[in-house]
N, C-alpha and C positions, 0 to 999 in steps of 0.2 A: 370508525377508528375504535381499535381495543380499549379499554377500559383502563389497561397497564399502560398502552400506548399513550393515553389521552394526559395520565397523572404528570410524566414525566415530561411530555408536551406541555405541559402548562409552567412546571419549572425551567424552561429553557428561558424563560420572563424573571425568574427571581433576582431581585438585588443582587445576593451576592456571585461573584463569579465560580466560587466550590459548589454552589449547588446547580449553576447552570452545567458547571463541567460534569457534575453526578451526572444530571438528568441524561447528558449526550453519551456517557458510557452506557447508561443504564438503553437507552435509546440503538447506541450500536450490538447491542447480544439481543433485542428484540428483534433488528434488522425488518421492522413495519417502516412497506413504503409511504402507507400513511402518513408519516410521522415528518418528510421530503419536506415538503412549504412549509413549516413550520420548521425545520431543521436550518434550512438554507435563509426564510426571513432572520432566524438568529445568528446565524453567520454573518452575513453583512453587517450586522449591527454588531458584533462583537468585533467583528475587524477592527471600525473604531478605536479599539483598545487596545494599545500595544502591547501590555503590559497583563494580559490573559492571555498569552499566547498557548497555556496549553488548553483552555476551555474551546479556543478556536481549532486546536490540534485532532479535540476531542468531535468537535462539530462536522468538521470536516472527513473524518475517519465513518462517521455514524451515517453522512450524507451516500457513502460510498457504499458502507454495510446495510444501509437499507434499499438499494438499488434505484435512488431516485435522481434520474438523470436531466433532466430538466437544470440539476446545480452542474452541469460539465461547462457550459459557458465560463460563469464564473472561477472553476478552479483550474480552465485552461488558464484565465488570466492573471491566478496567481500561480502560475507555475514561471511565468517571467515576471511576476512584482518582486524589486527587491526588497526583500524581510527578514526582521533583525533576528527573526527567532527560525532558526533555518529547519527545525524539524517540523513545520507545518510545512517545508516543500517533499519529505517524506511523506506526511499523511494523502498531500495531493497526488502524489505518481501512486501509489496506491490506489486512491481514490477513482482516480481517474481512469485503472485499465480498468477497475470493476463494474466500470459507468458505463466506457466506450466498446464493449466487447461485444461483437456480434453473435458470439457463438460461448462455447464453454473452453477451445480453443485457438481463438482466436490472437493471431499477435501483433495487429498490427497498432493498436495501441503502445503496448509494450514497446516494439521497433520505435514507434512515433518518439516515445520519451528516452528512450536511450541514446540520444544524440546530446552534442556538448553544448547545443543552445540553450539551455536548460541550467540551472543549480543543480552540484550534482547529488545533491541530495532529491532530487525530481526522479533521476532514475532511481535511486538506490529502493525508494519506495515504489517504484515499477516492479520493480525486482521480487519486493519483498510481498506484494500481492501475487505474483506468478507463484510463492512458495506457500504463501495460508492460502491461497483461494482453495487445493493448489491447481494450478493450472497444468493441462494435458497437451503438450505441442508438439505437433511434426516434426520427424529430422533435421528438414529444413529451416524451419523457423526456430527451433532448440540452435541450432550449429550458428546463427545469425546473432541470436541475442546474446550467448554468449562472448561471440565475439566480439560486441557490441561494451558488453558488462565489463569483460575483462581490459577493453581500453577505457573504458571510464570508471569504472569504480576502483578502490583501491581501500586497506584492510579490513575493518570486517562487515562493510558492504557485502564483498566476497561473500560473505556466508552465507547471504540469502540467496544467491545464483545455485549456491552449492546447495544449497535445500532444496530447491525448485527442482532441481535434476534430474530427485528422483523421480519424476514421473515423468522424464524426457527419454531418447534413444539415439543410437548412432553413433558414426567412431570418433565426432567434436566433443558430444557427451563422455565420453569413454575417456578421452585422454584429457579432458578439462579433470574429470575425475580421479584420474590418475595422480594428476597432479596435484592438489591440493589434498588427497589422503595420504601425504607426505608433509602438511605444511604443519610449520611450531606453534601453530594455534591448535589446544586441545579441541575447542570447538569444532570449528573449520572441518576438522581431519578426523573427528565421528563422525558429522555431517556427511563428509564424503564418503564414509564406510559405508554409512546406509544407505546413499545412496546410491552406491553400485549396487545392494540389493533389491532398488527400489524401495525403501523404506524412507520417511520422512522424520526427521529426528522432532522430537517434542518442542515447541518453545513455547512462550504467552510475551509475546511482544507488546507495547503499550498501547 
């Protein structure tokens, strides 16, 4: 383990809950698989704690950006725990395509979590790893998930599908595009500008 690795590893133990949450941001822009069992023992133990629910947001996003898959058990199961703080079922759909991918484009993760059995915030964070990974999809699998996004998610979920896009292709992407570089969201509707060019509009999501 890195040396940078090991420090913020050791804070994932601290009393308080801002520095356990530091350590896991500081832990997700290292993206050291290293850091995986030690990631995932503090998760379970911060579960526990209803009431950190963004240190667990943070754990769980870090478990993802360090590619250590051994934690997809566990975040498949809380992809159906009901939980009060509904944006750790984003960090999980997240999480969890960047765990379960075979490939670099792979979608059947992605397909996996964009059904309604799910909180819909499980896809929306599907979604929004196909757009920061970003993910590279086939026609096929591009024309499916959108179809998929556009019946389950609803406003500015949206926006991450319309990011994702641009590194997608095909006449579903074309007119999913069309549409929405028309929509009253300033967002939204640069998003879609660029990506008819293939271009991926900037953000820094949490």
């Amino acid at each position: 383990m890195k040396p940078e690795t090991s420090i913020h590893v050791e804070l994932l133990q601290h009393p308080q809950s801002p520095k356990r949450r530091s350590a896991a941001i500081k832990l997700r822009k290292l993206g050291d698989p290293s850091a995986g069992p030690a990631l995932l023992v503090a998760l379970e133990r911060e579960l526990a704690r209803v009431v950190t629910w963004e240190t667990q947001y943070q754990m769980v996003r870090a478990l993802g950006e360090c590619g250590y898959r051994p934690a997809l058990p566990l975040l498949r199961q809380l992809a159906t725990t009901p939980l009060d703080a509904t944006m750790i079922y984003v960090a999980v759909g997240d999480a969890v395509v960047r765990l379960a991918r075979s490939s670099d484009g792979d979608a059947e993760p992605v397909l996996e979590l964009l059904t309604a059995t799910f909180h819909r915030f499980v896809p929306a964070g599907a979604i929004r790893a196909c757009a920061m990974i970003p993910m590279k999809l086939g026609e096929e699998d591009a024309a499916e998930v959108l179809q998929r996004a556009e019946r389950l998610l609803e406003g500015l979920d949206i926006f991450w599908a319309v990011l994702a896009s641009a590194g997608w292709s095909g006449s579903a992407v074309t007119t999913f595009l069309n549409k929405h570089v028309m929509s009253s969201n300033g967002d939204i509707a640069k998003a879609a500008r660029l990506a008819q060019q293939g271009k991926y509009m900037k953000v820094s999501p949490l």
